[in-house]
C-alpha positions as CSV (number, residue, x, y, z in Angstrom):
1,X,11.0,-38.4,25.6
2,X,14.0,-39.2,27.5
3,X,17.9,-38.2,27.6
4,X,19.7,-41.5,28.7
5,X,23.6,-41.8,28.4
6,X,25.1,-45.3,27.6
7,X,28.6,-46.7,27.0
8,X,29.8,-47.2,23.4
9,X,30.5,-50.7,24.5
10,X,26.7,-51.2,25.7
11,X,25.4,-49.6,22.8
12,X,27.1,-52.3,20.1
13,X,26.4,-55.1,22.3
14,X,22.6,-54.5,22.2
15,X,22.8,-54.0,18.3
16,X,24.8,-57.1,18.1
17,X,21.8,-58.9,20.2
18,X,19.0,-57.6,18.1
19,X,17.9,-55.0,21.0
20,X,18.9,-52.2,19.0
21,X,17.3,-52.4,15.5
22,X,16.1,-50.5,12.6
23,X,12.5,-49.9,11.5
24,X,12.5,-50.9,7.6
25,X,12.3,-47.3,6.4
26,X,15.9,-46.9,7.0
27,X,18.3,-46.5,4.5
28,X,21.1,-48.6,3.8
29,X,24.6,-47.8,5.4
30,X,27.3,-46.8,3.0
31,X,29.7,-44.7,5.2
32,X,33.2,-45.0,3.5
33,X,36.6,-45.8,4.8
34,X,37.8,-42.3,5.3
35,X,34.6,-41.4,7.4
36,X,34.9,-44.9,9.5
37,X,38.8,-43.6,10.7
38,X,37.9,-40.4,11.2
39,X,34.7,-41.4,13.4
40,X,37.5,-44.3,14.9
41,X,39.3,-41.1,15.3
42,X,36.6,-39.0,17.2
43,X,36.0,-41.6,20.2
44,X,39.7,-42.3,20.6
45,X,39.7,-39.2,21.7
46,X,36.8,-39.0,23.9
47,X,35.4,-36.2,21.6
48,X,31.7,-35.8,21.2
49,X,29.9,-38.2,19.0
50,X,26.8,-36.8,18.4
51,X,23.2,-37.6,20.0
52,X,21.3,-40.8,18.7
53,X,18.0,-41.0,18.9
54,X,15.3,-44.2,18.9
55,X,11.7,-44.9,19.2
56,X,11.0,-47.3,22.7
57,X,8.9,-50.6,21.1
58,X,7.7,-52.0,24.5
59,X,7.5,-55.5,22.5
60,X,5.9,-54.2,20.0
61,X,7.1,-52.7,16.6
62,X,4.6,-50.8,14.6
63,X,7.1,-51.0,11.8
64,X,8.9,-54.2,10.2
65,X,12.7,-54.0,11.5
66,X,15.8,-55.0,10.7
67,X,19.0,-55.6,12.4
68,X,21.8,-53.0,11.4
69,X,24.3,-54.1,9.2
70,X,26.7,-56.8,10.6
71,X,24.7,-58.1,13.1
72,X,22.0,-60.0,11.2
73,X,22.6,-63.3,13.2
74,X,20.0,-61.4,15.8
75,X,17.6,-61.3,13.3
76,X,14.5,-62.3,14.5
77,X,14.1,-61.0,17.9
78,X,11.4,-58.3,18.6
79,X,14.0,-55.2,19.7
80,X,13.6,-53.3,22.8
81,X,14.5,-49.6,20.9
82,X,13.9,-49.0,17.2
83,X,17.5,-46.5,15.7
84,X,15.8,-43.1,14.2
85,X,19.1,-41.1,14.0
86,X,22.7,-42.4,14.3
87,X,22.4,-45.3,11.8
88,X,25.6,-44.5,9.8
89,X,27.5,-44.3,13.2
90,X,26.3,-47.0,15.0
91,X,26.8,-49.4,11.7
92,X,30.9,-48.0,11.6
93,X,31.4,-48.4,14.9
94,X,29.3,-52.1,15.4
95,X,31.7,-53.3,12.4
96,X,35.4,-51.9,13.0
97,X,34.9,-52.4,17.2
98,X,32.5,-55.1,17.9
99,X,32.4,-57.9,15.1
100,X,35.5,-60.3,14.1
101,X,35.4,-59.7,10.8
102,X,36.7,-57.2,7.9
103,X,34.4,-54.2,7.5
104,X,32.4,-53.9,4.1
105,X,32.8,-50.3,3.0
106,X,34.2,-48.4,0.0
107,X,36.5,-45.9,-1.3
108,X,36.3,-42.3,-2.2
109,X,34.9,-43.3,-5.3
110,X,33.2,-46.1,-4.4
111,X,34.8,-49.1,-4.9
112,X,34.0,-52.3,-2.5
113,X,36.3,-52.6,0.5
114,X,36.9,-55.2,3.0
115,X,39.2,-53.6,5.9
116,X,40.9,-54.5,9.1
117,X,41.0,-51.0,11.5
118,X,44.1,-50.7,13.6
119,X,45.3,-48.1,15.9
120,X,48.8,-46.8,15.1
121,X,50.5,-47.0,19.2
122,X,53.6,-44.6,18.5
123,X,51.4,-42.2,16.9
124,X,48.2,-42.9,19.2
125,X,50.2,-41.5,22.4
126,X,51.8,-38.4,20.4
127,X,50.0,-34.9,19.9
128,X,46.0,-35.6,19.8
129,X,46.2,-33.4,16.6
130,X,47.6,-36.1,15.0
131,X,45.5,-38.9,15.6
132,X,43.6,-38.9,12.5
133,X,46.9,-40.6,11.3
134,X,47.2,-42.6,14.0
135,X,44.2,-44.4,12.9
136,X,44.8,-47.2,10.0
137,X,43.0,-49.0,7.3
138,X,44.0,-52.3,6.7
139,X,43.3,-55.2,4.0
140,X,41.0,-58.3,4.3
141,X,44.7,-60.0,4.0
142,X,45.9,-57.8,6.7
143,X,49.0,-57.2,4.7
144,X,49.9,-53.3,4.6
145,X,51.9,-52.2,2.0
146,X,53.4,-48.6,2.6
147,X,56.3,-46.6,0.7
148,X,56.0,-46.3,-2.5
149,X,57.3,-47.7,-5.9
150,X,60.6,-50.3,-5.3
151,X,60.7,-48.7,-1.4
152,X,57.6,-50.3,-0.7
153,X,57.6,-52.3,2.3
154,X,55.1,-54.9,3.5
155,X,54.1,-54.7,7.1
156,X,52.1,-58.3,8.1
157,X,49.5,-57.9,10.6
158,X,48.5,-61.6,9.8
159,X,49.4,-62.9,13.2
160,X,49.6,-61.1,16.8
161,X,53.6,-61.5,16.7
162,X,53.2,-59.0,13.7
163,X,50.6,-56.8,15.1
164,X,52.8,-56.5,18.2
165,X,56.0,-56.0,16.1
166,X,54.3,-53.6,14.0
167,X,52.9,-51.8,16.8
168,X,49.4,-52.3,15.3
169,X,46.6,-52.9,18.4
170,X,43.5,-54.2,16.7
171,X,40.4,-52.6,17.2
172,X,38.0,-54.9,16.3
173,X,38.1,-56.0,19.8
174,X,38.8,-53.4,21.9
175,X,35.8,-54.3,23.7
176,X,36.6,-57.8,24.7
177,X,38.8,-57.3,28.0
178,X,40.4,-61.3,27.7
179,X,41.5,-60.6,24.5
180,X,42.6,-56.8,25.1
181,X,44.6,-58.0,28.5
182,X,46.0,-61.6,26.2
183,X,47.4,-59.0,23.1
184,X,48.5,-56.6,25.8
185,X,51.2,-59.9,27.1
186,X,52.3,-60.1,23.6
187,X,53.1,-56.8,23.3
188,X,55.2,-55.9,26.0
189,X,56.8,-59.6,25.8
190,X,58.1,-58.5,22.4
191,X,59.9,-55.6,23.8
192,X,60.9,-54.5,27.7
193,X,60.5,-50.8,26.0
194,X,56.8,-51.4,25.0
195,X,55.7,-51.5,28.8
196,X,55.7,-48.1,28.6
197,X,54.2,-47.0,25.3
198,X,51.3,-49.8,26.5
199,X,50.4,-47.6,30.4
200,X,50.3,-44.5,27.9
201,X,48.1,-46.0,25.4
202,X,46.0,-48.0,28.0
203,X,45.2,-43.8,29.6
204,X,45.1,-42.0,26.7
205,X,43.2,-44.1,24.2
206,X,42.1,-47.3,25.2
207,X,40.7,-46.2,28.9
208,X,38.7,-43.0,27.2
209,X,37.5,-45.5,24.2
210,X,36.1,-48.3,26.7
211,X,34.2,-45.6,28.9
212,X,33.2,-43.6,25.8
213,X,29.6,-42.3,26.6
214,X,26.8,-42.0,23.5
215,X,23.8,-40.1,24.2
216,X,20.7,-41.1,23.1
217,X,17.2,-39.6,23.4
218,X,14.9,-42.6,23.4
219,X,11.0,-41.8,21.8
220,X,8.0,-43.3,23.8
221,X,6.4,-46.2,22.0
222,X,3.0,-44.1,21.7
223,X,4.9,-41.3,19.8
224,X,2.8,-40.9,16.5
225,X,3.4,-42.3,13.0
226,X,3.3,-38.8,11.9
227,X,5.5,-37.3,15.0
228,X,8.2,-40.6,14.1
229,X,8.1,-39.3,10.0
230,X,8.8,-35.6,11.4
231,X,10.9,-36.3,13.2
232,X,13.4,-38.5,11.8
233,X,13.3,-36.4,8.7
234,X,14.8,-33.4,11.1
235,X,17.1,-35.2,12.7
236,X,18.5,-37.6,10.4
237,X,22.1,-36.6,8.8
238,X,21.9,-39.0,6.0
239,X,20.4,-35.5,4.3
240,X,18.1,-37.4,2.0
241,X,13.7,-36.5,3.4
242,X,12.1,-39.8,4.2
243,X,9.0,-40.3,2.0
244,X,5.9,-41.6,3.0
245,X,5.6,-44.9,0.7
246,X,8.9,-46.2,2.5
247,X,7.1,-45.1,6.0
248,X,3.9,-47.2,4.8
249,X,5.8,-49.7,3.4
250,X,8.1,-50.5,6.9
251,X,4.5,-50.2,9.2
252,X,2.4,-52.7,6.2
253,X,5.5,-54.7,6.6
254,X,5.0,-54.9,10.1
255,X,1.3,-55.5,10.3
256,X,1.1,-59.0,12.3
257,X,-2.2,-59.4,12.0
258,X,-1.5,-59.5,8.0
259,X,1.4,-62.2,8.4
260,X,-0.7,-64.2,10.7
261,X,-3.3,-64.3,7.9
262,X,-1.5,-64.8,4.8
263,X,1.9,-66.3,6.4
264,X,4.1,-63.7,5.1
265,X,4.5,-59.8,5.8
266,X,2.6,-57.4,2.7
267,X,5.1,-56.1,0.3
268,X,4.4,-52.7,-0.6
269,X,7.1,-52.0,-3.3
270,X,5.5,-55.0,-5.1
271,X,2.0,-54.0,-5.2
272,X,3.0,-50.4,-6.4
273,X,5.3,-51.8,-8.8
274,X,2.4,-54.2,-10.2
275,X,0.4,-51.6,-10.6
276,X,2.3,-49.4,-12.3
277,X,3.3,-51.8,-14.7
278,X,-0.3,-52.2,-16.0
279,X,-1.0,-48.7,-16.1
280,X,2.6,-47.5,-18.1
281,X,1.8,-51.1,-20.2
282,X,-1.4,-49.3,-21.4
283,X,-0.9,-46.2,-21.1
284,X,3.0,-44.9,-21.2
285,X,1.6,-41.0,-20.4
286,X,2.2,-42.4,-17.0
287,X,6.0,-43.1,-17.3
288,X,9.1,-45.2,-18.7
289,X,9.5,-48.1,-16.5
290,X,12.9,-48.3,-17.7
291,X,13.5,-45.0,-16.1
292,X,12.3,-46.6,-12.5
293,X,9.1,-47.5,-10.7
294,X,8.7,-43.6,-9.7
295,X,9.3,-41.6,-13.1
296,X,5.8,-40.1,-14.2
297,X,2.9,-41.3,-12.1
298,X,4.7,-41.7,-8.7
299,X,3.4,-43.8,-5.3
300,X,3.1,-40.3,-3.8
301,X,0.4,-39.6,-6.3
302,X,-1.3,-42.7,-6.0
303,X,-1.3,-43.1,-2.1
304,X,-3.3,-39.0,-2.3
305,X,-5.7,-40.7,-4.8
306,X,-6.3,-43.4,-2.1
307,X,-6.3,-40.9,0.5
308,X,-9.0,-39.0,-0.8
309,X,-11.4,-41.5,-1.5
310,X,-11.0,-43.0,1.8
311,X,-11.5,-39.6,3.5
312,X,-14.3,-38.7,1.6
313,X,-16.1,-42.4,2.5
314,X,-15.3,-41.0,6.1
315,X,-17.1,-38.1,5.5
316,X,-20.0,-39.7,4.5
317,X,-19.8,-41.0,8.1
318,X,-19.2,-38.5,9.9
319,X,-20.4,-35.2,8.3
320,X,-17.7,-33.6,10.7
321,X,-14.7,-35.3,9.1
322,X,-12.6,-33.5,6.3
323,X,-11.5,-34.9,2.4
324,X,-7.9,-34.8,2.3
325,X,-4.6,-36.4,1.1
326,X,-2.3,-34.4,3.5
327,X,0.5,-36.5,4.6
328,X,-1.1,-37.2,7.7
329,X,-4.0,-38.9,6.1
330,X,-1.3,-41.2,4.2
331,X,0.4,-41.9,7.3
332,X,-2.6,-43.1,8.7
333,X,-3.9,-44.7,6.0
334,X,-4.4,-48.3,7.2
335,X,-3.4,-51.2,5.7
336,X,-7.3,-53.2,5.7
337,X,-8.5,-49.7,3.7
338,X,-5.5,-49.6,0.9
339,X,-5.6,-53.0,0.0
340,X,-9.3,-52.6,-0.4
341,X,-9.0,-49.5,-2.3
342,X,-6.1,-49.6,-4.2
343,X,-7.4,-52.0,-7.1
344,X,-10.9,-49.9,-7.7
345,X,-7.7,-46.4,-7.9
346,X,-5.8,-48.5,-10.0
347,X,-8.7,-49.0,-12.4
348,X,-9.7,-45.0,-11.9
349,X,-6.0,-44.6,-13.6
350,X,-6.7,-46.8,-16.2
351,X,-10.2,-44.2,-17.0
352,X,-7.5,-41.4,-16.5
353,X,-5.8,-42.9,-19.1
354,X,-7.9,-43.2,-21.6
355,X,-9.4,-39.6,-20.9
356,X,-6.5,-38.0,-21.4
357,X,-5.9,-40.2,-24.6
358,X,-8.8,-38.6,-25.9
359,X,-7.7,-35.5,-25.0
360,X,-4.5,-36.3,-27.4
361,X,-2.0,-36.2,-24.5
362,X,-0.5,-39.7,-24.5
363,X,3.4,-39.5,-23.5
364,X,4.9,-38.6,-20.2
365,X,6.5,-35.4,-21.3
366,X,3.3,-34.0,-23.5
367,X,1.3,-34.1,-19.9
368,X,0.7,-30.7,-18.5
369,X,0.2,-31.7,-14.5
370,X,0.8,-34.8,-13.3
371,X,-1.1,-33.8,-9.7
372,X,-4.0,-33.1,-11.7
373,X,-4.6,-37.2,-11.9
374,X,-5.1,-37.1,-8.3
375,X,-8.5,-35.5,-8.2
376,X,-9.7,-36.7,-11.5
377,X,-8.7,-40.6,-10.4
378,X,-10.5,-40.3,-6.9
379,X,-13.6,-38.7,-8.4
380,X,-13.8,-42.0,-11.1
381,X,-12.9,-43.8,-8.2
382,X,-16.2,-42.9,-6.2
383,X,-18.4,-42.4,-8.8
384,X,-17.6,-45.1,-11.3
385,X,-19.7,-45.4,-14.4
386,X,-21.3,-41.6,-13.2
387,X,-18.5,-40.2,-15.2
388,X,-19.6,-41.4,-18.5
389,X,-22.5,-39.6,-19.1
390,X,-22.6,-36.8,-21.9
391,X,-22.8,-34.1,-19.3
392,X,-20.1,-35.2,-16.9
393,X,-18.0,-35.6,-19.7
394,X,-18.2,-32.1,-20.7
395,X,-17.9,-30.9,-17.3
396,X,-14.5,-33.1,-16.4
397,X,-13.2,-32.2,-20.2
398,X,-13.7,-28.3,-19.4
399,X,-12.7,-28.9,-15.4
400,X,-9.2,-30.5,-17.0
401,X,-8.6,-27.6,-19.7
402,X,-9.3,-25.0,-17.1
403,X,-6.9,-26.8,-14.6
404,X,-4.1,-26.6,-17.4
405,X,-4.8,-23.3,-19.3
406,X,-5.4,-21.3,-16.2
407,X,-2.0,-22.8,-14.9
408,X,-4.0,-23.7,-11.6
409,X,-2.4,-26.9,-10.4
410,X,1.0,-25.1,-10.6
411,X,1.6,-24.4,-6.9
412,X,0.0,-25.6,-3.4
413,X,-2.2,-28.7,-4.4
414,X,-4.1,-30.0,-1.1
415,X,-6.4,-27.7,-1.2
416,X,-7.1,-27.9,-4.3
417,X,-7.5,-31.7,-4.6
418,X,-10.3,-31.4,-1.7
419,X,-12.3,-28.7,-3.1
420,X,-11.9,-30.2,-6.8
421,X,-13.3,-33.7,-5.3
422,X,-16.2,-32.2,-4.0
423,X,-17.1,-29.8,-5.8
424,X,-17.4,-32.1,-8.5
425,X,-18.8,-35.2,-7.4
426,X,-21.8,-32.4,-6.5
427,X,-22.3,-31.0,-10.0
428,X,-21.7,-34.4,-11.4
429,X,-24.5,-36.1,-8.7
430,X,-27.2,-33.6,-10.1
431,X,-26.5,-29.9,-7.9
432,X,-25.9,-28.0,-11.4
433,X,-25.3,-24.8,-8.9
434,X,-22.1,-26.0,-8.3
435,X,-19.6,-24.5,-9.8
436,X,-15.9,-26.3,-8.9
437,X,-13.5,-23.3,-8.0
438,X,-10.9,-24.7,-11.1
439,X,-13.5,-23.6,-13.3
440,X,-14.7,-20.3,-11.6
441,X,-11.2,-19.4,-11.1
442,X,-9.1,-20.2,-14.0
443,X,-8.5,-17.3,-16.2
444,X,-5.9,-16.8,-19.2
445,X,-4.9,-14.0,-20.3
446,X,-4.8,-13.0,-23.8
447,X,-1.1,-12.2,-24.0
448,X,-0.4,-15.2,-22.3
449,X,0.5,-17.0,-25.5
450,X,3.0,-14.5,-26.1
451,X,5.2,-15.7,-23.2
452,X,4.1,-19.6,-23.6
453,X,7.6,-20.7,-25.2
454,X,8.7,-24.1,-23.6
455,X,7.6,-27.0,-21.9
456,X,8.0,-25.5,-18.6
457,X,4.4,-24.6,-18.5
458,X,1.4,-26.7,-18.2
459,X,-0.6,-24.0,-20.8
460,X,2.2,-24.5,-23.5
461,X,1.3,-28.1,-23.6
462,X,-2.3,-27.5,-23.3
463,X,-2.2,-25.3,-26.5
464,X,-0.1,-28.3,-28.3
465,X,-2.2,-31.1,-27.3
466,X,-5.3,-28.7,-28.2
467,X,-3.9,-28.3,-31.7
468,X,-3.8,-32.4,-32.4
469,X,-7.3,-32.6,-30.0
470,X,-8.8,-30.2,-32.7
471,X,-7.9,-31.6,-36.1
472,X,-4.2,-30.8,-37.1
473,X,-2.7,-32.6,-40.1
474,X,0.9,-33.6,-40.4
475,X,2.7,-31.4,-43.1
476,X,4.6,-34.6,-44.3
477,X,1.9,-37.6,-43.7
478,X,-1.3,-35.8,-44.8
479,X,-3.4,-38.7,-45.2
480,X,-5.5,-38.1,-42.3
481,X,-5.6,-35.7,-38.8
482,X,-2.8,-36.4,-36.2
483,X,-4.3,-38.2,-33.8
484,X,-3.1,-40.2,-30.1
485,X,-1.7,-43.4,-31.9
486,X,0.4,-41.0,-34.7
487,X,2.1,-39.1,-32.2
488,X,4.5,-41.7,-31.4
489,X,4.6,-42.8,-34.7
490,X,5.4,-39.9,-36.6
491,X,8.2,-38.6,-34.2
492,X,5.8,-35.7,-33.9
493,X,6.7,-32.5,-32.0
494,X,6.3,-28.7,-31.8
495,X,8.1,-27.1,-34.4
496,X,8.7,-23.4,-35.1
497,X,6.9,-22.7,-38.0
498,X,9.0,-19.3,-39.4
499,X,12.5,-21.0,-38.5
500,X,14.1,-18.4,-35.6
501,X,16.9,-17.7,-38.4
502,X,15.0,-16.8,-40.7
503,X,13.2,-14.2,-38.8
504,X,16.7,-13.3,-37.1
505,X,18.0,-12.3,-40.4
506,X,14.6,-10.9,-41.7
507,X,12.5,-9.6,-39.1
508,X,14.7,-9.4,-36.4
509,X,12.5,-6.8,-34.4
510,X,10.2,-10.2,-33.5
511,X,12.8,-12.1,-32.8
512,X,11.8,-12.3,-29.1
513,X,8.5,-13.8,-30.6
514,X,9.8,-16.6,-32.5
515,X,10.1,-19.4,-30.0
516,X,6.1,-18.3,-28.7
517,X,3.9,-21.3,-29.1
518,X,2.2,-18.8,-31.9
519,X,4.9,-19.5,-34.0
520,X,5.4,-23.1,-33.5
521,X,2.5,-26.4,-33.9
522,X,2.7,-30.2,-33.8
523,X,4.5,-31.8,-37.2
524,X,6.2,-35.2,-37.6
525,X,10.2,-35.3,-37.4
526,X,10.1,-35.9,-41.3
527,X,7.8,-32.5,-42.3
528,X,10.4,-30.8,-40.0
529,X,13.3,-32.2,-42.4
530,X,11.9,-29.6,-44.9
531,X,11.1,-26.7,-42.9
532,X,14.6,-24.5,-43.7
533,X,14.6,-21.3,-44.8
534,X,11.2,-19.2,-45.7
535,X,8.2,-20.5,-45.2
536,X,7.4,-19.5,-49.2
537,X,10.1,-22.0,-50.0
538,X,9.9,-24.7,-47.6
539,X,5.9,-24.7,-48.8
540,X,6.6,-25.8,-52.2
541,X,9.0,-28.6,-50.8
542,X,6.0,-30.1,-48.9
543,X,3.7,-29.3,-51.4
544,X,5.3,-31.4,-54.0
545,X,6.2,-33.8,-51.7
546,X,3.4,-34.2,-50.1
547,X,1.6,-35.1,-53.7
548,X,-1.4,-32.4,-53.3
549,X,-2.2,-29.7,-55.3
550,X,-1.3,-26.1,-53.8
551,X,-4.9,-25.1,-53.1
552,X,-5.6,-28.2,-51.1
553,X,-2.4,-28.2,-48.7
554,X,-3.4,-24.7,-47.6
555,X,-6.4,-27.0,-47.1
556,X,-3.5,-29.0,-44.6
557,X,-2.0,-25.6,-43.3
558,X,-5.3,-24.2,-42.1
559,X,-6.0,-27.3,-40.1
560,X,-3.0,-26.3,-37.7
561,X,-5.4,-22.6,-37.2
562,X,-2.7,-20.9,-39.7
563,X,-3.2,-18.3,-42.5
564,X,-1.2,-20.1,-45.3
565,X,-1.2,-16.8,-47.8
566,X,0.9,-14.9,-44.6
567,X,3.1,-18.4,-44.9
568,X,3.4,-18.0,-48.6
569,X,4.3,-14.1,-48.7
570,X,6.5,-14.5,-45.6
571,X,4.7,-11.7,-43.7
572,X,5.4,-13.1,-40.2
573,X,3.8,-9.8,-38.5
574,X,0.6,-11.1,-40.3
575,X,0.9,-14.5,-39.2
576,X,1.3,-13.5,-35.6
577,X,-1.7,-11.9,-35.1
578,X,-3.8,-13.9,-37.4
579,X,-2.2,-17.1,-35.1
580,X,-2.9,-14.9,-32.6
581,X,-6.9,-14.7,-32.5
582,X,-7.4,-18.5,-33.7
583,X,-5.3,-20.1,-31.0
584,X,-7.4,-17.7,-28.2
585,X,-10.8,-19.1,-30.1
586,X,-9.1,-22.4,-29.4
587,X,-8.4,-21.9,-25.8
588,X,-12.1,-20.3,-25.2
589,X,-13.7,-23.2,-26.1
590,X,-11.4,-25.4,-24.4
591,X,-11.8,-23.5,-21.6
592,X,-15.8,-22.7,-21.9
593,X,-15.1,-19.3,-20.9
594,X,-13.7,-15.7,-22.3
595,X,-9.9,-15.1,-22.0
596,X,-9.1,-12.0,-20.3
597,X,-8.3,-9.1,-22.2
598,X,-5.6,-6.4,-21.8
599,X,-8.0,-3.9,-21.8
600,X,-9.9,-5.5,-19.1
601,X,-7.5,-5.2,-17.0
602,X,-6.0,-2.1,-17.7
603,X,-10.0,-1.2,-16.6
């Protein structure tokens, strides 16, 4: 790592060549018109811009690159130095100093601009305090309109005879000395008094602009993917972390040994967003593509799935070698290895898909943890058909309902992912000693459904899906069980079943309990239509409407694991603890192991 100084005037000359470049990852410029004066303002002065920093290439870019805004006529030459930090600058300054045209920015609120920047000379060579307004934005038509109302005047800066009239240097080419010393004869022609305004503006703003210094720290080509990702991410302004698919997809990009064999660079993006497509298409637990390639199953989560297998292939190899999707391993995932995994992941989500359809968890919001795809996709992944069996059935079905019950994929994942991988590609390869930590850890204890009471936790929709997994039927449509398909269909959600007014105005010593996932279970938007009041009324309602005889939808109220003569009297303390006992049952055998008790651990 080096400290090199340059002039501003150097530095815009080698982005306007193509030496200077960006590696793909970058994001796009979009500094506004205040920012551009004010940043005009800061090297007028001489002030301190700020340190830039870029990655040497020696020739050779590891990423795919692009010019910086502006200067794409140089696209196409291999740069010398790749821009890590400073983009925003460099862009402002490239476009109001260096290039003959209007800049493209925007307003404070975001509306498209095309602007001339000029430097105000009277106000230039006044107090430096006040050269923030001696900096102006001008038009594409270079046609300033200033006053206000019927005093508005129009000052043309159309022509030099204007500029020079006006007072108005242009700074789009401060750098270009013919032109500087050719405007500089047509200012001082205008007017005998301007010689003297020009000597003070030549010292105190154009002098200090055309020998204004940038530092830059310049990065050895042999810095590391992962040392580039770090640290760009701590030195970058733009305030926004750089995420590893846009890392991968600016070094794929640049794989040359990939354009040479297929003619053009590999797209990334386009993959991912093929993918996804087939999986939401099939399955929408994994997102909304109308809400954006990344809602639900993100490229993050994909690229650890990849990870893992590939790592654990290693491993195989070299008994040495660690499983792991730490962002180092996606970083250094190479390009040969994801395109040849990526299709058999793609088709491990597909499995995912349909096992958590029969686990009755089939929309994006109803899914407990998305993370806990990643292990589950990497371990169908590697063992294919394996996971079909009877036995490794039960085992992943009791590995996922401990992961979600005992709220264990709820912080730190890495870890996690690795031990989960192996630990049950083991067990499921025949070493029934193994017992995967998710399993052997998870624990829930038996107040927990007291404090379950919104989606927030992975356990409250565990307990939901659970209900529909074992057998609930709707209140309103009770001609068969809930199941995956209805969901959608019936509009179906979970519903308090004693309303929260009700037991506000009745029992309001349980009020705290009445948004627990005791007192609420999966019904259609229609059954919830009738749900007002007491439960001993609202049962009638959906009795009669529901066409049944009384005895038989109690029949439909036990299925949701609910005592229907505590719904009928209204005795809500009776319900509670009734609800109580049958949803911990439910969450035992879910789980394949006892809840823990209070008195355990008051013991």
């Amino acid at each position: 790592m080096a400290l090199d100084s340059l002039k501003l005037s150097d530095a815009l000359a080698d982005v306007a060549s193509g030496a200077l470049q960006l590696p793909d990852f970058q994001r796009e410029w979009k500094w506004d018109d205040e920012r551009i004066r004010a940043l005009i303002a800061t090297v007028t002065l001489d002030y301190p811009l700020g340190v830039v920093m870029a990655l040497q290439t020696n020739g050779t870019s590891l990423f795919r690159t692009r010019t910086l805004k502006g200067a794409e006529d140089a696209e196409g030459r291999v740069p010398d130095l790749l821009l890590l930090d400073g983009q925003q600058r460099l862009t402002s300054l490239f476009q109001a100093l260096h290039r003959d045209r209007p800049v493209e920015t925007v307003d404070a609120r975001g509306k498209e601009l095309r602007r001339w920047y000029y430097v105000d000379i009277a106000k230039a060579i006044g107090p430096p305090a006040e050269r923030d307004e001696a900096i102006v934005s001008v038009p594409e038509d270079k046609i300033l309109k200033t006053g206000f109302n019927r005093t508005r005047d129009l000052i043309d800066l159309s022509t030099v005879q204007g500029e020079c009239a006006a007072g108005y240097f242009p700074l789009h080419f401060v750098f270009d000395t013919e032109r500087v010393n050719a405007w500089h004869q047509e200012y001082v022609n205008a007017d005998v008094t301007n010689w003297g305004h020009w000597g003070q503006f030549q010292m105190h703003v154009l002098n200090r602009m055309q020998s204004f210094q940038v530092p830059m720290i310049k990065l050895a080509a042999s810095t590391t993917m992962d040392a580039v990702c770090a640290v760009f991410e701590r030195v970058n302004t733009g305030g926004v972390p750089l995420n590893v698919f846009e890392l991968l997809t600016a070094t794929y990009a640049g794989n040359q040994q990939y354009v040479a064999q297929h003619g053009d660079y590999y797209k990334l993006p386009d993959v991912w967003l093929d993918i996804k497509k087939g999986l939401t298409s099939s399955y929408p637990v994994f997102g909304r593509m109308e809400a954006g390639v990344e809602d639900g199953l993100s490229s993050s989560d994909f690229l650890q799935a990849v990870a893992l297998v590939r790592t654990w292939e290693r491993k195989r190899q070299e008994p040495r070698a660690a499983v792991s999707c730490k962002r180092r391993d996606l970083l250094e995932l190479p390009l040969t290895d994801f395109s040849r995994l990526a299709p058999r992941v793609a088709e491990a989500f597909e499995w995912v898909g349909a096992f958590l359809e029969q686990q009755c968890i089939v929309r994006a919001p109803d899914l407990p943890y998305r993370t806990q795809l990643v292990p589950l996709a990497a371990v169908r992944t590697i063992l294919g058909e394996q996971t079909e069996s009877v036995d490794a059935d039960e085992l992943l079905t009791q590995w996922f309902w401990c992961g979600v019950l005992g709220e264990m994929y709820g912080g730190s994942t890495e870890s996690r992912f690795t031990r989960d991988v192996e630990q049950l590609i083991e067990r499921l390869q025949g070493n029934t000693e193994v017992v995967p930590d998710t399993i052997a850890e998870a624990a829930f204890l038996d107040d927990r459904l007291d404090t379950l009471s919104t989606r927030n936790s992975a356990a409250y929709k565990g307990v939901y899906a659970l209900l529909v997994k074992q057998g609930a039927v709707d209140w309103y449509f009770t001609e068969a069980p809930l199941n995956a398909a209805r969901l959608a269909e019936y509009s179906v959600e979970v519903r308090q079943i004693f309303p929260k007014a009700w037991i506000d105005k009745n029992h309001r010593a349980y009020s705290n309990r009445a948004n627990s996932i005791i007192n609420k279970t999966p019904l259609s938007l229609r059954a919830s239509k009738s749900m007002t009041g007491s439960p001993t009324g609202y049962l009638k309602t959906l009795a009669l409407e529901s066409g049944m005889r009384p005895e038989w939808f109690d029949d439909v109220i036990g299925t949701h694991l609910i005592d229907p003569a505590a719904l009928h009297s209204g005795d809500f303390e009776q319900f509670y603890e009734n609800r109580s006992k049958q949803l911990l049952d439910l969450v035992m055998s879910a789980m394949g192991k006892r809840t823990v008790f209070r008195d355990t651990k008051a013991g």
